[in-house]
C-alpha positions as CSV (number, residue, x, y, z in Angstrom):
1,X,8.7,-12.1,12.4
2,X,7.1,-8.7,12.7
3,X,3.6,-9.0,13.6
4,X,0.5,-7.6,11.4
5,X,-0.4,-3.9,12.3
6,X,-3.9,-4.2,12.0
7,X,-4.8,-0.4,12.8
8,X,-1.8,0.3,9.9
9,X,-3.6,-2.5,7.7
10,X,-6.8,-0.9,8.1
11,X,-5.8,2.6,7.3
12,X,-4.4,1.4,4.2
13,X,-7.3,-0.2,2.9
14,X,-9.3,2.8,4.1
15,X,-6.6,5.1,1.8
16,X,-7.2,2.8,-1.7
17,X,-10.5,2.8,-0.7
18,X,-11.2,6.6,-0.7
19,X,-8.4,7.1,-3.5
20,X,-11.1,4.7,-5.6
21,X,-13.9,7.2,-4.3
22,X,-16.4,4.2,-2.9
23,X,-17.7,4.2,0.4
24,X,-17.2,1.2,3.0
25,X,-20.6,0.1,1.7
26,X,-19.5,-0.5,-1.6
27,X,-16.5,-2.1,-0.7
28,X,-18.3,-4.2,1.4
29,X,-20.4,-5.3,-1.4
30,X,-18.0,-5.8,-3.5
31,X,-15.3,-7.7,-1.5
32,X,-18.9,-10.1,-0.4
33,X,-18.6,-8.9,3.5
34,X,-20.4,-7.4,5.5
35,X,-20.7,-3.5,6.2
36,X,-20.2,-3.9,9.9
37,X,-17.0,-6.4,9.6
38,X,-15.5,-4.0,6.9
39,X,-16.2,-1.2,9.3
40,X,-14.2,-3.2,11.9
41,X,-11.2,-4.4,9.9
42,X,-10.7,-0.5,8.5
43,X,-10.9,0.5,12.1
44,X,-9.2,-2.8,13.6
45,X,-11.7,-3.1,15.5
46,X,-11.0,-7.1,14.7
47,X,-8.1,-9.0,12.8
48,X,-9.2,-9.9,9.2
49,X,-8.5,-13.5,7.6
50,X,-6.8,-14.4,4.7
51,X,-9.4,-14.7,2.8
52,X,-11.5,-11.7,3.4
53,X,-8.1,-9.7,3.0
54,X,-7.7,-11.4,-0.4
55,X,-11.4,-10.3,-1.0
56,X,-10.6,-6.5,-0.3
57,X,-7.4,-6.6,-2.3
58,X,-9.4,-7.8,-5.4
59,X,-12.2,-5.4,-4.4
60,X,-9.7,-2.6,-4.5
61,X,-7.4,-3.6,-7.7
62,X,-4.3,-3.7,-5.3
63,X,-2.4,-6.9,-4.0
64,X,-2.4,-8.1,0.0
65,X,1.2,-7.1,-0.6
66,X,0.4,-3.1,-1.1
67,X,-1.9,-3.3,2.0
68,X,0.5,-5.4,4.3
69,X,3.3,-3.6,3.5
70,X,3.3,-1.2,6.6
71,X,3.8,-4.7,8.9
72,X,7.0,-5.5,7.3
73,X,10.3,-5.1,8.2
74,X,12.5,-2.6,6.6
75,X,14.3,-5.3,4.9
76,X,10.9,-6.6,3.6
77,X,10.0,-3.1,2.5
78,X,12.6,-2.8,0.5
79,X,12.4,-5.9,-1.4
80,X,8.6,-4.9,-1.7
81,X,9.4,-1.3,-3.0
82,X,12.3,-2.5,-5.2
83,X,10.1,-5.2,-6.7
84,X,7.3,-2.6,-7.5
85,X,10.0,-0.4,-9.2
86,X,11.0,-3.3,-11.3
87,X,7.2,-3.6,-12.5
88,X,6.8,-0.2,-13.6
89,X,10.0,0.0,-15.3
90,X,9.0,-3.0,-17.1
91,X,6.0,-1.1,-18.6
92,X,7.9,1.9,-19.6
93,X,9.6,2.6,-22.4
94,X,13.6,3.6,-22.6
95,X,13.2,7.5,-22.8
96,X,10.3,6.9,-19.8
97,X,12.6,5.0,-18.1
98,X,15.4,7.7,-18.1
99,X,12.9,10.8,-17.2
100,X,11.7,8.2,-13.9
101,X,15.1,7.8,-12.8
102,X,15.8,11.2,-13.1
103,X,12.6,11.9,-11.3
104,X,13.6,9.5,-8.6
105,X,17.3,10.8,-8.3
106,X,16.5,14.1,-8.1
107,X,13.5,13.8,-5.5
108,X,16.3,10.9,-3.5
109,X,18.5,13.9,-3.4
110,X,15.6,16.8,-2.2
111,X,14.9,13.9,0.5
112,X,18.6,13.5,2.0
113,X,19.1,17.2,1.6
114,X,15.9,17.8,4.1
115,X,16.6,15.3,6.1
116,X,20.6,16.4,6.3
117,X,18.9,19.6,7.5
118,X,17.1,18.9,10.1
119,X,19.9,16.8,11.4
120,X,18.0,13.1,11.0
């Protein structure tokens, strides 16, 4: 079992976190820690518990899944990404289903082409 990468963990929740535009304050606030221990899980400083994590997923509208997902194993990632495509398709419509696969293909494609190139 692969073990948690805290410094990954806490980058991640620094990314939602700035993508939701709110400052570590905020998040603090609204995950019911404190600043200084939100400071130190984003900078793993310290290892979070459970339920603080579960505190800043809710806090952030994203599941401890999407901000553990950098301590998984490939095989785990995949299950994790492949899930997550299976939720947005579910959302989508037929025709919006078709343009996202397209989407995807085509992008899959640009991706092995540049990594072909430089010789990965």
């Amino acid at each position: 079992m692969k073990p948690i990468n805290y410094k990954a963990l806490g980058a991640k929740i620094k990314e939602y976190r700035k993508k939701e535009n709110i400052t570590q304050e905020q998040l603090a606030e609204m995950a019911d820690i404190s600043l200084s221990h939100m400071s130190n899980v984003e900078t793993a400083s310290v290892s979070v518990s459970l339920p603080a994590l579960k505190l800043i997923a809710d806090a952030l509208g994203v599941t401890i899944d999407e901000l553990l997902v950098d301590s998984y194993s490939k095989k785990q990632k995949k299950y994790f990404y492949s899930k997550k495509m299976d939720l947005i398709m579910e959302q989508c419509e037929t025709v919006e289903q078709e343009i996202i696969v397209n989407t995807v293909s085509t992008l899959a494609d640009n991706l092995l082409k540049s990594r072909k190139k430089k010789g990965v």
